[in-house]
C-alpha positions as CSV (number, residue, x, y, z in Angstrom):
1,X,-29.2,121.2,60.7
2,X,-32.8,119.9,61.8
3,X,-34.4,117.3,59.6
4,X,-36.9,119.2,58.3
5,X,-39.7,116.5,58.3
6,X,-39.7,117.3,62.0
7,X,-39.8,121.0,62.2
8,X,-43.9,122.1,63.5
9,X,-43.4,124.3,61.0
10,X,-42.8,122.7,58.1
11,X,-45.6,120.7,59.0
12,X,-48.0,123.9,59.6
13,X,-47.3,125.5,56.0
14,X,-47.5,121.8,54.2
15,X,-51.0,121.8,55.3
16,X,-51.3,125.0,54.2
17,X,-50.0,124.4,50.7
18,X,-52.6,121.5,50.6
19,X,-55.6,123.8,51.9
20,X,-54.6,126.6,49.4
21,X,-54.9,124.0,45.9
22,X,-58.1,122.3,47.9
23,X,-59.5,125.9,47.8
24,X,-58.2,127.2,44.7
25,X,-59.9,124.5,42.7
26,X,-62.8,126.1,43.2
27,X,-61.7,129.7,41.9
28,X,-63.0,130.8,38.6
29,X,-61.6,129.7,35.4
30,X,-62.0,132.8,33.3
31,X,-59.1,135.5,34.2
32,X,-58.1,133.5,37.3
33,X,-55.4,131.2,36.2
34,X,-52.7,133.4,36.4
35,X,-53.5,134.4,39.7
36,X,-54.6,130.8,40.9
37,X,-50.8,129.1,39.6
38,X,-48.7,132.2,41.6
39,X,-50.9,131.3,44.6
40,X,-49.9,127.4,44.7
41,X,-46.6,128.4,43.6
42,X,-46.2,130.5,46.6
43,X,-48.1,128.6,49.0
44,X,-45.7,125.4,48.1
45,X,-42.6,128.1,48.4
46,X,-43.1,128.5,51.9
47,X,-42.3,125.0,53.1
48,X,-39.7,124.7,50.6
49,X,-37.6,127.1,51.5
50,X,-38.1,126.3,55.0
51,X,-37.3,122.2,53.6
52,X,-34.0,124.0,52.2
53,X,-33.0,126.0,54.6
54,X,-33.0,123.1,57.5
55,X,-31.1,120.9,54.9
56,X,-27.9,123.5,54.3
57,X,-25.4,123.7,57.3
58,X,-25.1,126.1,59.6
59,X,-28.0,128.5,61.4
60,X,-27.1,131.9,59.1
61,X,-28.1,129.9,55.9
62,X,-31.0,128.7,57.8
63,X,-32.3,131.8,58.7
64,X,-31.8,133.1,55.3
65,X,-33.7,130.6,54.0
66,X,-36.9,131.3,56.6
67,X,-36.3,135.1,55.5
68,X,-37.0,133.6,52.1
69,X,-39.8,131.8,53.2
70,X,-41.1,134.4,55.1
71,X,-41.1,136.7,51.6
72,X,-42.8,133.8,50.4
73,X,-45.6,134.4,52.6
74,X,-46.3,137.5,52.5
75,X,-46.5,137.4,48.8
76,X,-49.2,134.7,49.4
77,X,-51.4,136.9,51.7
78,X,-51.3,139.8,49.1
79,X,-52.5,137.2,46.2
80,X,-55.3,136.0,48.5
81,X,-56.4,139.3,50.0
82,X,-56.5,140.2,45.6
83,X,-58.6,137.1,44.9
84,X,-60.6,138.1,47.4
85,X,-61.7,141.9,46.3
């Protein structure tokens, strides 16, 4: 498959991963920390299941793996939409 290093969007959701932990050091300490750990777990999810995906053989695995990381995703946007209210 692809090197992943050179996939666009690899590179989009790696800066995402590092956008997300720039702007969740600034979330609240108190009752937050749960909520601020599954956020950078799932933000760094994204582009490694996209990472792992490019690295296994064949397009079917591939694609499973952006399904994966596409789960990923939206898991992230509910956990900042929560933060948010």
């Amino acid at each position: 498959m692809n090197n992943h290093k050179e996939l666009k969007i690899w590179k989009r959701f790696i800066k995402l991963a590092l956008s997300v932990y720039k702007a969740t050091k600034f979330f609240p300490s108190e009752g937050m920390f749960g909520l601020t750990s599954q956020i950078r777990r799932c933000s760094v999810s994204v582009p490694s299941n996209i990472a792992e995906g490019a690295g296994r053989r064949g397009n079917k695995k591939f694609l499973q793996f952006l399904g994966i990381a596409y789960g990923s995703l939206c898991e992230l946007e509910t956990q900042l939409i929560i933060s948010l209210e």
